[in-house]
TORKOL-4160 file (C-alpha; in steps of 0.2 Angstrom, whole numbers, padded with zeros to 4 digits, m for minus):
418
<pt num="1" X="m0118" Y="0818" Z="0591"/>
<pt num="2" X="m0129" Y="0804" Z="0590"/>
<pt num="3" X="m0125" Y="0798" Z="0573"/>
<pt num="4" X="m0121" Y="0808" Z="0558"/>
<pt num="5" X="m0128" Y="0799" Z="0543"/>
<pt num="6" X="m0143" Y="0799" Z="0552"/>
<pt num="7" X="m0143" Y="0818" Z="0557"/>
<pt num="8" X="m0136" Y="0822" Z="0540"/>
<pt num="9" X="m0147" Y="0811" Z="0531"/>
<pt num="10" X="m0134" Y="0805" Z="0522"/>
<pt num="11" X="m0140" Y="0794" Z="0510"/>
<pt num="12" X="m0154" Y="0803" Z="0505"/>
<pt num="13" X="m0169" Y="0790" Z="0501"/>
<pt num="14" X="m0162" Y="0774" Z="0500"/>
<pt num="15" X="m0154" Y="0764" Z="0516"/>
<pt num="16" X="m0136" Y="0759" Z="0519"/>
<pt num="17" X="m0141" Y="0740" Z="0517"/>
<pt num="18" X="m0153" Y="0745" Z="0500"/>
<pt num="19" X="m0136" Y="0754" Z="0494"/>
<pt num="20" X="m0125" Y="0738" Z="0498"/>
<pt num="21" X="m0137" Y="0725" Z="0489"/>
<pt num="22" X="m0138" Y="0737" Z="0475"/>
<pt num="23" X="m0118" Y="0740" Z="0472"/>
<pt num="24" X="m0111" Y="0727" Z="0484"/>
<pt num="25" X="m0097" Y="0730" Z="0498"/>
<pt num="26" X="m0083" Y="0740" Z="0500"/>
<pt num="27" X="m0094" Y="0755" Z="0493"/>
<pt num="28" X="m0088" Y="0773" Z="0494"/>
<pt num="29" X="m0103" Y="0783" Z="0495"/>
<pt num="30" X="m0105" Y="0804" Z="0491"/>
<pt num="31" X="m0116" Y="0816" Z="0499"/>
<pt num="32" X="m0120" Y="0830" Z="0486"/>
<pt num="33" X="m0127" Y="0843" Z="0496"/>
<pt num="34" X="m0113" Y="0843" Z="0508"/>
<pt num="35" X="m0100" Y="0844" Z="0494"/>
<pt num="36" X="m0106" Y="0857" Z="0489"/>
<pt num="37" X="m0109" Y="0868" Z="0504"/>
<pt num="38" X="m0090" Y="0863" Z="0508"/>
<pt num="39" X="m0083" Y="0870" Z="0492"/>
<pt num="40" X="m0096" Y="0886" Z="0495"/>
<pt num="41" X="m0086" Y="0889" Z="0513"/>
<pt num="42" X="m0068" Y="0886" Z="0504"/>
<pt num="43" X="m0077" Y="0901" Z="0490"/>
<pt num="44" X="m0081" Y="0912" Z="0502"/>
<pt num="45" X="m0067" Y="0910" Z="0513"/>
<pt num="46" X="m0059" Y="0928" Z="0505"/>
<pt num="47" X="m0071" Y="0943" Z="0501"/>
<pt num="48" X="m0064" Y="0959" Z="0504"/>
<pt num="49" X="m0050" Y="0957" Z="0489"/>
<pt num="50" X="m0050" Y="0946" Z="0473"/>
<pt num="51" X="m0051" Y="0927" Z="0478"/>
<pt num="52" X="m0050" Y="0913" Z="0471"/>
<pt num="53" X="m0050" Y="0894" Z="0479"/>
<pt num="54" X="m0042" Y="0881" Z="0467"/>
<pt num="55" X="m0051" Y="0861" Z="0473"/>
<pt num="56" X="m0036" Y="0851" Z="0476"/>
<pt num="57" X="m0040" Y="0837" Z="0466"/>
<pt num="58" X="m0029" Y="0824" Z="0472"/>
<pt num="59" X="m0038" Y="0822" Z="0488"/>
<pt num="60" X="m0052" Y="0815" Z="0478"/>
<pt num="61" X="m0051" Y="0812" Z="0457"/>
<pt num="62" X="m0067" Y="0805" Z="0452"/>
<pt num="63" X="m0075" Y="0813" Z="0438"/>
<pt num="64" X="m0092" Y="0817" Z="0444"/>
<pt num="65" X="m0085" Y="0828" Z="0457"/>
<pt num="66" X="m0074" Y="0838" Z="0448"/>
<pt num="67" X="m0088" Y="0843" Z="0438"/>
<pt num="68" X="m0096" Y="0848" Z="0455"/>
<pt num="69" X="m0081" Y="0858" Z="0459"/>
<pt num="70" X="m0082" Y="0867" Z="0441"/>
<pt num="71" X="m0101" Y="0873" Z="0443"/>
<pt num="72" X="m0098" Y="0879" Z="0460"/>
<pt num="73" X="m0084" Y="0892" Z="0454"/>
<pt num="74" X="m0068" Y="0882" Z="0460"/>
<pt num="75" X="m0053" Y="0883" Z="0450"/>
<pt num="76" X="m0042" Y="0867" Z="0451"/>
<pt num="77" X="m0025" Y="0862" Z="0456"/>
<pt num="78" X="m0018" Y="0845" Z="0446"/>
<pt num="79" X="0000" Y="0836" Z="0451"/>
<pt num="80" X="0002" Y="0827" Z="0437"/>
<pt num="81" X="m0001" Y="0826" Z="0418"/>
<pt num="82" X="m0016" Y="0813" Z="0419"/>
<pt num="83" X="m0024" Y="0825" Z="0434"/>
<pt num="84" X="m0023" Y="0840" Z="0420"/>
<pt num="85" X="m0031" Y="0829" Z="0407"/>
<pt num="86" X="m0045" Y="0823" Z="0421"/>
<pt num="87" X="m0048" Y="0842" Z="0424"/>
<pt num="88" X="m0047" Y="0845" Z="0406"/>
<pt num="89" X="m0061" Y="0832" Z="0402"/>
<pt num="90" X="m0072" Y="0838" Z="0418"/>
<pt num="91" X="m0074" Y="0855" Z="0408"/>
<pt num="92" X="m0060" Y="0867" Z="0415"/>
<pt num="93" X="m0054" Y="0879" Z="0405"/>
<pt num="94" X="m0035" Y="0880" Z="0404"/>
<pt num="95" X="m0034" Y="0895" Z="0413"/>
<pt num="96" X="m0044" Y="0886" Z="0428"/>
<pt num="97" X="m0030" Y="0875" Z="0432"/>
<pt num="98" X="m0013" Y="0877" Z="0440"/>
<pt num="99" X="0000" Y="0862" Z="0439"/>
<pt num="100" X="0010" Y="0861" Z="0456"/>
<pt num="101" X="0021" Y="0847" Z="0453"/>
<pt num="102" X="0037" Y="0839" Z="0463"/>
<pt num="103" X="0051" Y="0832" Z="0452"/>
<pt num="104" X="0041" Y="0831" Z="0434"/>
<pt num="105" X="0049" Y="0827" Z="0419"/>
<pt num="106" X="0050" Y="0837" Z="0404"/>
<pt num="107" X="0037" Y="0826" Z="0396"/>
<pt num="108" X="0023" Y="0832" Z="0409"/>
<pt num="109" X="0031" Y="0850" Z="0410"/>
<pt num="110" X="0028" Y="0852" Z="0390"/>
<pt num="111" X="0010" Y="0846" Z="0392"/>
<pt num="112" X="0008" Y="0859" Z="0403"/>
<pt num="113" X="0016" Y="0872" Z="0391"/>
<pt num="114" X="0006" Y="0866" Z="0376"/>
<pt num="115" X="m0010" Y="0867" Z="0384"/>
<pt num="116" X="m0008" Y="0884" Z="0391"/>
<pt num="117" X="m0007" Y="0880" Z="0411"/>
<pt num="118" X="0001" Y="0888" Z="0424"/>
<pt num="119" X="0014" Y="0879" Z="0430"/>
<pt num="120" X="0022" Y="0881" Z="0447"/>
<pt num="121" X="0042" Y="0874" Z="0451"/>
<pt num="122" X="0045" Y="0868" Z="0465"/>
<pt num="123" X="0065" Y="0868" Z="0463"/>
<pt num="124" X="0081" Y="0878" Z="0455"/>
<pt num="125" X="0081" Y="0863" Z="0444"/>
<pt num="126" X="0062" Y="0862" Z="0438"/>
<pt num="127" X="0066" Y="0881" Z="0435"/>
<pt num="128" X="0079" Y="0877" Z="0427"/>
<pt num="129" X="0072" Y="0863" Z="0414"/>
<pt num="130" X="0055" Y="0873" Z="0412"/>
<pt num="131" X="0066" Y="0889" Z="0405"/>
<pt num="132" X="0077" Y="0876" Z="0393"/>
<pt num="133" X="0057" Y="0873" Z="0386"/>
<pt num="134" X="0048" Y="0886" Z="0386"/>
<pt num="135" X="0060" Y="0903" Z="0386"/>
<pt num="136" X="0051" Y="0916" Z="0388"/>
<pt num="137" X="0037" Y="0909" Z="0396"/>
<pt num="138" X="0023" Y="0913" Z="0413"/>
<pt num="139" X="0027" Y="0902" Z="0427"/>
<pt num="140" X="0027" Y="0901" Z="0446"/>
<pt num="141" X="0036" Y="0895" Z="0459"/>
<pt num="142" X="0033" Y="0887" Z="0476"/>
<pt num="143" X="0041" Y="0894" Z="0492"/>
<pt num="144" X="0047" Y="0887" Z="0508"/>
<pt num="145" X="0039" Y="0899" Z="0520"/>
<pt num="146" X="0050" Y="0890" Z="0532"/>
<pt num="147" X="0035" Y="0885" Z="0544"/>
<pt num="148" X="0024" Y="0868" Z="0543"/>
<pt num="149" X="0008" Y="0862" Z="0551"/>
<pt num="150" X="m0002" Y="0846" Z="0549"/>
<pt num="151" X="m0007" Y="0831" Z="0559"/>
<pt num="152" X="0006" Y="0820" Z="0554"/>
<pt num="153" X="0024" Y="0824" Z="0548"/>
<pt num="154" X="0022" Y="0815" Z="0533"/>
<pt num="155" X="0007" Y="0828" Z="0530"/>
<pt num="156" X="0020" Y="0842" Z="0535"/>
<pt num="157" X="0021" Y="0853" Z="0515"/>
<pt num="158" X="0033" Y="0865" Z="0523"/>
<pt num="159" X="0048" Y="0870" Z="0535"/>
<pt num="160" X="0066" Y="0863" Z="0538"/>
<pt num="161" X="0063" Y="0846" Z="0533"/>
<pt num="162" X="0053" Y="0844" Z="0520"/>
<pt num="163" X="0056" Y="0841" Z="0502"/>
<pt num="164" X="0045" Y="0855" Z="0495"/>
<pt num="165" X="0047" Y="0871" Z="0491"/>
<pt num="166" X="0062" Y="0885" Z="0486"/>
<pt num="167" X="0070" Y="0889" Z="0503"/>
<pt num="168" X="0070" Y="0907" Z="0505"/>
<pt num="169" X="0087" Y="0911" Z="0505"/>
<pt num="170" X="0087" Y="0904" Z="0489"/>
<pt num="171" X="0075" Y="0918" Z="0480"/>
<pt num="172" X="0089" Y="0929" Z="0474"/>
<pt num="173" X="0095" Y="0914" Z="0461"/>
<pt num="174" X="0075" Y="0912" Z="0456"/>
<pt num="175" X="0078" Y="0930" Z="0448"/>
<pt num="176" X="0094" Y="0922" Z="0439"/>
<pt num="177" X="0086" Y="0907" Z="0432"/>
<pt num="178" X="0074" Y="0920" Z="0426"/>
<pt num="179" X="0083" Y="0932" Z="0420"/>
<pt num="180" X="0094" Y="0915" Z="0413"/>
<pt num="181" X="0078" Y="0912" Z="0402"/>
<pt num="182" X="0067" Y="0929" Z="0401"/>
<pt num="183" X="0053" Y="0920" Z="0412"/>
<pt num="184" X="0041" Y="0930" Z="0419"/>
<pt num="185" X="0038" Y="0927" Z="0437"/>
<pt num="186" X="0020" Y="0930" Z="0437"/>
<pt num="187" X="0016" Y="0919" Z="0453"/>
<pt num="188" X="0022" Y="0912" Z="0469"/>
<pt num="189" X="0014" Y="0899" Z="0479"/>
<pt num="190" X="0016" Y="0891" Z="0497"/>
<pt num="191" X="0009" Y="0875" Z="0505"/>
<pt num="192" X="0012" Y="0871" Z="0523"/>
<pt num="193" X="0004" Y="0856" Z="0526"/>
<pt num="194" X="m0014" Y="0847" Z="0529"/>
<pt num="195" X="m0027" Y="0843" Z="0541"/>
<pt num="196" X="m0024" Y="0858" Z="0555"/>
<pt num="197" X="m0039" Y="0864" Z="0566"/>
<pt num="198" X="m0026" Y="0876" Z="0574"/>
<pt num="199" X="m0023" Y="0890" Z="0560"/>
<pt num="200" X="m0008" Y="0897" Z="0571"/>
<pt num="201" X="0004" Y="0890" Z="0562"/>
<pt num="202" X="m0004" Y="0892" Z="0544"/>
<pt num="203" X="m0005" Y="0912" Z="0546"/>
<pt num="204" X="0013" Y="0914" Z="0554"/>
<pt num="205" X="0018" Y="0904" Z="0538"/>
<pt num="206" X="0006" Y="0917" Z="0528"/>
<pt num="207" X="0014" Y="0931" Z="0538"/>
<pt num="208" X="0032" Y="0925" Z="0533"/>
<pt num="209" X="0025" Y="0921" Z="0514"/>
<pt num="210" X="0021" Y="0940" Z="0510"/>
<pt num="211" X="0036" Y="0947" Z="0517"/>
<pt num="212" X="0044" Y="0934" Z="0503"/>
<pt num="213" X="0032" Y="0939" Z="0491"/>
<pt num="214" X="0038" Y="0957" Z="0496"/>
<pt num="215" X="0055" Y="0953" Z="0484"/>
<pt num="216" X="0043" Y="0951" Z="0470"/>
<pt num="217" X="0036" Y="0964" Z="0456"/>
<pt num="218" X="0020" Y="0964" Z="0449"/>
<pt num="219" X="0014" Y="0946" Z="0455"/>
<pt num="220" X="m0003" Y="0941" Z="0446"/>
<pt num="221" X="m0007" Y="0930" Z="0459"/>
<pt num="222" X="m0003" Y="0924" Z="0478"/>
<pt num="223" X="m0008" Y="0908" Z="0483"/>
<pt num="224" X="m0009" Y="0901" Z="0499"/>
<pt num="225" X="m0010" Y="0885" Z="0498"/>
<pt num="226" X="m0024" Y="0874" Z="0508"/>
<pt num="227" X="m0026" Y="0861" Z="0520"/>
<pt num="228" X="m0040" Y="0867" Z="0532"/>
<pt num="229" X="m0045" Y="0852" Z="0543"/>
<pt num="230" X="m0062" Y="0844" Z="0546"/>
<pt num="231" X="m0067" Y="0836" Z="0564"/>
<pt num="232" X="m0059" Y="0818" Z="0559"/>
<pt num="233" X="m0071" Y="0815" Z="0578"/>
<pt num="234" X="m0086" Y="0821" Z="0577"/>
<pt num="235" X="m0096" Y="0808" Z="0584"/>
<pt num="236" X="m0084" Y="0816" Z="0601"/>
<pt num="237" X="m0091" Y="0833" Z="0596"/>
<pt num="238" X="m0075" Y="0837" Z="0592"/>
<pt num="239" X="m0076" Y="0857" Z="0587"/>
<pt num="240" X="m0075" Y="0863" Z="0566"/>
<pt num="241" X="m0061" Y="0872" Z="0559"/>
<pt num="242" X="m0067" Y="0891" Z="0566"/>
<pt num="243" X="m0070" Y="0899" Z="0545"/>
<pt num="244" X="m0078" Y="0914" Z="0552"/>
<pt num="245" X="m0062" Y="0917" Z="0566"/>
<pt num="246" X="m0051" Y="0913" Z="0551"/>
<pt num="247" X="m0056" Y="0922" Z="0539"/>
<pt num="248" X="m0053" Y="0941" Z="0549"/>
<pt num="249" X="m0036" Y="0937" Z="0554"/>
<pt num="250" X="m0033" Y="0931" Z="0537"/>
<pt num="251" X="m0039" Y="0945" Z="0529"/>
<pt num="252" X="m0030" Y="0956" Z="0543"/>
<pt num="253" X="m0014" Y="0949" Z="0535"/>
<pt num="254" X="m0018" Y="0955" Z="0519"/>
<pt num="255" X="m0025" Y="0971" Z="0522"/>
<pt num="256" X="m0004" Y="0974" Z="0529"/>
<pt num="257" X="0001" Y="0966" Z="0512"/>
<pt num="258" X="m0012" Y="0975" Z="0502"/>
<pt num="259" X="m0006" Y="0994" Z="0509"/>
<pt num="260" X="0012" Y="0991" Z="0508"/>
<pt num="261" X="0009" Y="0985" Z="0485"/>
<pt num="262" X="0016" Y="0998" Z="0473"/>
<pt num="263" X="0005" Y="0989" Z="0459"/>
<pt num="264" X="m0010" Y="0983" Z="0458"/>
<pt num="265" X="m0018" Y="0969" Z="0469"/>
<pt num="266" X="m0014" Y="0950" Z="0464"/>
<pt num="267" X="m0027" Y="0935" Z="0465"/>
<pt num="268" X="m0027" Y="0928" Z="0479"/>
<pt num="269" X="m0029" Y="0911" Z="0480"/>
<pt num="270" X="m0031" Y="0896" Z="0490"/>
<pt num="271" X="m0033" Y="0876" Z="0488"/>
<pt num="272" X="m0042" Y="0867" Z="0499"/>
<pt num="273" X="m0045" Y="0848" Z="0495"/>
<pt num="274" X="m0050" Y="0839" Z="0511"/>
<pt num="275" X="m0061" Y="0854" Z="0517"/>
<pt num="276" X="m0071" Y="0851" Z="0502"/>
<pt num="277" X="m0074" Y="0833" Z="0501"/>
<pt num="278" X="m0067" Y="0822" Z="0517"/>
<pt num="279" X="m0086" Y="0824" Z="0526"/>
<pt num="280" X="m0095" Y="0820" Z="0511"/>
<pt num="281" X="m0091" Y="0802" Z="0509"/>
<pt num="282" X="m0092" Y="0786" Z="0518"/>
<pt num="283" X="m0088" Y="0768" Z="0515"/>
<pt num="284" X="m0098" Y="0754" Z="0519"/>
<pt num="285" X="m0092" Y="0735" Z="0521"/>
<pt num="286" X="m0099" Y="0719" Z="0528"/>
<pt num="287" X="m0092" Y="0711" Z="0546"/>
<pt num="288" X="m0087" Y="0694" Z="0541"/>
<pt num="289" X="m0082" Y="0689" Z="0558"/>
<pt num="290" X="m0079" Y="0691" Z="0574"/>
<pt num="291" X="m0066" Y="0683" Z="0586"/>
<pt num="292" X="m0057" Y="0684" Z="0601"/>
<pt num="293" X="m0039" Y="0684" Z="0601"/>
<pt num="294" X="m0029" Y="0682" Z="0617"/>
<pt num="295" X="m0042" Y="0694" Z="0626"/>
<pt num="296" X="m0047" Y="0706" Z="0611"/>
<pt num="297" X="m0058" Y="0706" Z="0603"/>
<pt num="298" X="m0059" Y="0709" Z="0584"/>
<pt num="299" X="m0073" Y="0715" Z="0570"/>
<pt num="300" X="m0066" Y="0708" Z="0551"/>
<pt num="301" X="m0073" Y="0720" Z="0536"/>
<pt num="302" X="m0071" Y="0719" Z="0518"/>
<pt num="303" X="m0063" Y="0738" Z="0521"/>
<pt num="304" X="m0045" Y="0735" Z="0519"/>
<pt num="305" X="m0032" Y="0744" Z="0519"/>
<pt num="306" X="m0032" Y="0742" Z="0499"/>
<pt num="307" X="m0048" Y="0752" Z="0502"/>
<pt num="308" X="m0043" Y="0767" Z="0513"/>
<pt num="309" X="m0023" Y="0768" Z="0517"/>
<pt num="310" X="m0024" Y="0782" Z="0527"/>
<pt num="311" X="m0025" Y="0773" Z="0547"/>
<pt num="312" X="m0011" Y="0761" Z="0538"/>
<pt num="313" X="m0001" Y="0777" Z="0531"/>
<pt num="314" X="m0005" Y="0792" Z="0545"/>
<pt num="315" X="m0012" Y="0783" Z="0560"/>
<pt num="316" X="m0028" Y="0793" Z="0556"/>
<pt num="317" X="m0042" Y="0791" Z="0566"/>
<pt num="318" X="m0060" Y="0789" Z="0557"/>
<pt num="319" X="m0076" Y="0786" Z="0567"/>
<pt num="320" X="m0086" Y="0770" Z="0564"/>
<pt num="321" X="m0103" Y="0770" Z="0564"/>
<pt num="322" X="m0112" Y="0752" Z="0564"/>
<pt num="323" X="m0126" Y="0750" Z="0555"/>
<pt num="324" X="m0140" Y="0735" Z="0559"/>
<pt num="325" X="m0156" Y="0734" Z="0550"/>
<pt num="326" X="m0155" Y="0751" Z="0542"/>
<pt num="327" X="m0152" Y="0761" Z="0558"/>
<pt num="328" X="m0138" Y="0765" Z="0569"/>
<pt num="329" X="m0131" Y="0756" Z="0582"/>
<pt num="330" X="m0134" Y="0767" Z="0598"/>
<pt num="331" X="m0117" Y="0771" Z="0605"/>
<pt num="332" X="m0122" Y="0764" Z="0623"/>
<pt num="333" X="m0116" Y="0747" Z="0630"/>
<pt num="334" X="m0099" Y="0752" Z="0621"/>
<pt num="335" X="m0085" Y="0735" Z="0622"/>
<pt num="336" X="m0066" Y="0740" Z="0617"/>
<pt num="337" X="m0063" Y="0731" Z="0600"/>
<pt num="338" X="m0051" Y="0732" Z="0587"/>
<pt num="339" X="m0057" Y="0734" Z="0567"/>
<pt num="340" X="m0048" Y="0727" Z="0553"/>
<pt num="341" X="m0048" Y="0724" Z="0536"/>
<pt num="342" X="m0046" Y="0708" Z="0524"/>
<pt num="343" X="m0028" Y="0710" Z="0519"/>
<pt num="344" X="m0013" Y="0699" Z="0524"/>
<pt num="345" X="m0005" Y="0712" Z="0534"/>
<pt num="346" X="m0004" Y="0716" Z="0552"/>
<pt num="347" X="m0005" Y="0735" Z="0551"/>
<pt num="348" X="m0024" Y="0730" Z="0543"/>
<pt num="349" X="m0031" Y="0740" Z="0554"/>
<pt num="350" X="m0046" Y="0753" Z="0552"/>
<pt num="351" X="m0048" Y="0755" Z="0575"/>
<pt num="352" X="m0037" Y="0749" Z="0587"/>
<pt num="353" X="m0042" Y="0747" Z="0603"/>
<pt num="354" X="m0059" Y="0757" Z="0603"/>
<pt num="355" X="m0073" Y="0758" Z="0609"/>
<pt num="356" X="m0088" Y="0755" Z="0599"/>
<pt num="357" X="m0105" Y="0747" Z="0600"/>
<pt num="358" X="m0107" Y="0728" Z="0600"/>
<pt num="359" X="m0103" Y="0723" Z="0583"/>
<pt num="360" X="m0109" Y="0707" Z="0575"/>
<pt num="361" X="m0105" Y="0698" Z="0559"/>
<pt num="362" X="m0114" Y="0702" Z="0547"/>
<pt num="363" X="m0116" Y="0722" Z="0553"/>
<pt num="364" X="m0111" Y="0734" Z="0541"/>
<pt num="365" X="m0097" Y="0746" Z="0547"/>
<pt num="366" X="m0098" Y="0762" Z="0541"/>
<pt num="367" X="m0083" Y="0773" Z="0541"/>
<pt num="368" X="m0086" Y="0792" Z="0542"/>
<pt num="369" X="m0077" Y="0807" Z="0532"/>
<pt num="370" X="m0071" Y="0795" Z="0521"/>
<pt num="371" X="m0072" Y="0809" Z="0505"/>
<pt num="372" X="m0054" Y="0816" Z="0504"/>
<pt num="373" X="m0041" Y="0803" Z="0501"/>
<pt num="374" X="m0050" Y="0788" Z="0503"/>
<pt num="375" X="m0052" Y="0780" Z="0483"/>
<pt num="376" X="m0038" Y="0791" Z="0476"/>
<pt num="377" X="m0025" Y="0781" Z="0491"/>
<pt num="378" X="m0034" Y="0765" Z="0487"/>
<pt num="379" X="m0025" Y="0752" Z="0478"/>
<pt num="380" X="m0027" Y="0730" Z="0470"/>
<pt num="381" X="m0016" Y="0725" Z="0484"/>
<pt num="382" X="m0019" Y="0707" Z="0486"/>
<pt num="383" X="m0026" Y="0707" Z="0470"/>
<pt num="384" X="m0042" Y="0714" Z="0477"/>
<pt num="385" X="m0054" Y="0725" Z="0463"/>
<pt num="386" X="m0055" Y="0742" Z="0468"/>
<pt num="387" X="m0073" Y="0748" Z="0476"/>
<pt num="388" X="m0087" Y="0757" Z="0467"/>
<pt num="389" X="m0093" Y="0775" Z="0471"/>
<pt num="390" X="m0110" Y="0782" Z="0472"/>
<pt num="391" X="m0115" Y="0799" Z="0472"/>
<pt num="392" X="m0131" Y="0803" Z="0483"/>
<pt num="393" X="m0138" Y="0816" Z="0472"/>
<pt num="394" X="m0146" Y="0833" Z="0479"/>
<pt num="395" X="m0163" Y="0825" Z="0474"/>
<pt num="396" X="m0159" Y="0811" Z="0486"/>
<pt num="397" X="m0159" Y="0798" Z="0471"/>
<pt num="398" X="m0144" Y="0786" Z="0472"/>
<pt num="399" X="m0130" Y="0786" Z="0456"/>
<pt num="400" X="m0116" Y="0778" Z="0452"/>
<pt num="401" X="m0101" Y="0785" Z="0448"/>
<pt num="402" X="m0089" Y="0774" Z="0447"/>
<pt num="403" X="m0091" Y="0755" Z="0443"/>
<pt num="404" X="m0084" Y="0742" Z="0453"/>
<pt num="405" X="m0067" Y="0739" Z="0447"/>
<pt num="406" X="m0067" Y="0718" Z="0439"/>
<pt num="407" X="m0054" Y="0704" Z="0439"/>
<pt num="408" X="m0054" Y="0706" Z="0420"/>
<pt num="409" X="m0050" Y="0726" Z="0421"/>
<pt num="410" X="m0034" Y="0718" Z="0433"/>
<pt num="411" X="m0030" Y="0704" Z="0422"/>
<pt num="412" X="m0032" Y="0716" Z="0406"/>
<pt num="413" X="m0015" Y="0725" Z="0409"/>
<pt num="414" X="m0004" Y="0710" Z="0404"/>
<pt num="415" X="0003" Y="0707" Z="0389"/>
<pt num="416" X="m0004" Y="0694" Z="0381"/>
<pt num="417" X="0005" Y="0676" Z="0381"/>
<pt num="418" X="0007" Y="0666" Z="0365"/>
């Protein structure tokens, strides 16, 4: 791929250096046409039986694009009590939102209860403590399908050593705890990890998941849980995540399930987050210098890892683009260099060792699929003001949707001193 805010036409009518003189640098910047085709495949991804995909809105929060998620059909998946009152303010109905927390206290539990959510336990204990609140209740409860998948292990959701889930041998005493508090077991639900492109492991895990579910009676729903990866090197051609492939042998798994139900069919569900947003951002930042240190060479951005944690955190890879005078850098004449942030630590690093065109100060560096955990990871370490965001609308028109966050917002959470 030659460069894929150019063949995307990523930002629409305006230029990357017209957007950064507009809102300034670090800027994380949406595409709102590829959004939402990406949440139309995650919709589509189950049509034989009744589906349902659920945005997992942790991978990105901000407010304009969970209204984006509600329009195009999605249901939603919150972890915490401030992600159901984000989703409730975006314009979901209770009803459209399933809490999936890990280790909750009773206070966010009971906000759950009191507005009518779905709540999903993810321990004995959370069992436990949502029966003592809510006898008689609706609730779900997460398995450990006992196999895990992700690029990372500390994006592994599932298997022996992980701290999600019920443990399958463990499902007997779920029908005590039950039976402890008359709750209804209307839903179980599985996760096995993030950002595979191989769905081997994720259908075993499926596979396994529906013989568990077997134990159960009269489920409303079954959901699956998400992490469907996105080609993190696409500048490399690196092949999607095969949907179409996918989709039959998933669906092959269900058809078993679906012939061996006494009752009627449950929802099936799903909840992609990445899928739906990671190749629908970028950030932008300035070079503000370049050096060589001991042989290597070195680019400095204002992108931090107070701006994007994951190459810090994961070791992810994202693909630069540079950007000089409102075009690409042609990736010819490559030099081996190593891209860093503007924060005083030494695992501030966006590239290590890569090759990428010749980069001079004052380029912008533009970091691709940037969507999906990119502002929701950021942080003010350093005391640096988070950055704004900026939706590229379907018309092409530029909009901010987030301001830039200010030294007074920071200072505003102190007590004052007398």
């Amino acid at each position: 791929m030659r460069s894929y805010v150019e063949e995307t036409g990523f930002f629409g009518s305006i230029t990357a250096e017209e957007l950064v003189s507009k809102y300034g640098t670090p800027l994380y910047v949406y595409n709102e046409n590829i959004i939402r085709e990406r949440m139309r495949e995650v919709a589509r991804v189950i049509t034989k039986y009744p589906y349902r995909a659920n945005y997992s809105m942790k991978a990105n929060s901000n407010l304009t694009i969970l209204k984006i998620a509600h329009e195009e059909g999605l249901n939603a998946d919150a972890m915490s009590e401030g992600e159901m009152r984000l989703l409730l303010k975006a314009g979901f109905e209770n009803d459209r939102i399933f809490f999936v927390p890990n280790n909750v206290s009773d206070e966010e539990l009971q906000f759950a209860i009191d507005h009518d959510i779905m709540v999903s336990l993810d321990s004995l204990d959370q069992l436990e403590l949502f029966g003592k609140l809510n006898r008689g209740g609706k609730c779900s409860v997460r398995i450990n399908p006992g196999v895990g998948a992700g690029h990372h292990e500390k994006v592994v959701t599932a298997g022996k050593k992980t701290k999600f889930g019920i443990a399958e041998e463990d499902v007997d005493k779920i029908f005590e705890v039950a039976a402890k508090y008359d709750l209804t077991i209307a839903e179980i639900n599985q996760h096995v990890g993030s950002q595979y492109l191989d769905p081997e492991p994720f259908l075993q895990a499926v596979e396994n998941f529906l013989r568990i579910a077997d134990k159960f009676k009269d489920l409303e729903y079954i959901d699956f849980g998400g992490g469907y990866g996105i080609p993190y090197h696409k500048l490399d051609d690196e092949a999607r995540f095969d949907m179409d492939s996918f989709t039959g042998r998933f669906t092959a798994l269900l058809d078993d399930y679906v012939a061996r139900l006494n009752g009627p069919i449950p929802l099936f569900k799903s909840e992609p987050g990445r899928y739906c947003v990671a190749e629908g951002g970028v950030i932008l930042g300035r070079v503000h210098a370049t050096k060589q240190n001991a042989g290597h060479k070195y680019a400095g951005t204002d992108i931090g890892m107070n701006v994007l944690a994951r190459p810090t955190l994961y070791d992810s890879y994202h693909e630069i683009e540079i950007l000089r005078n409102g075009k690409a850098v042609a990736r010819d004449n490559m030099e081996e260099i190593n891209v860093s942030g503007n924060i005083c630590e030494s695992g501030d690093l966006l590239a290590k060792d890569r090759l990428l065109p010749h980069i001079e100060t004052g380029d912008i560096a533009c970091v691709l699929d940037a969507g999906a955990y990119g502002y929701s990871m950021s942080s003010s370490y350093n005391t640096r003001p988070r950055a704004a965001e900026v939706m590229i609308c379907k018309d092409g028109n530029d909009r901010l949707i987030r301001r830039r966050e200010t030294y007074e917002d920071l200072f505003s959470l102190f007590p004052d001193e007398t």
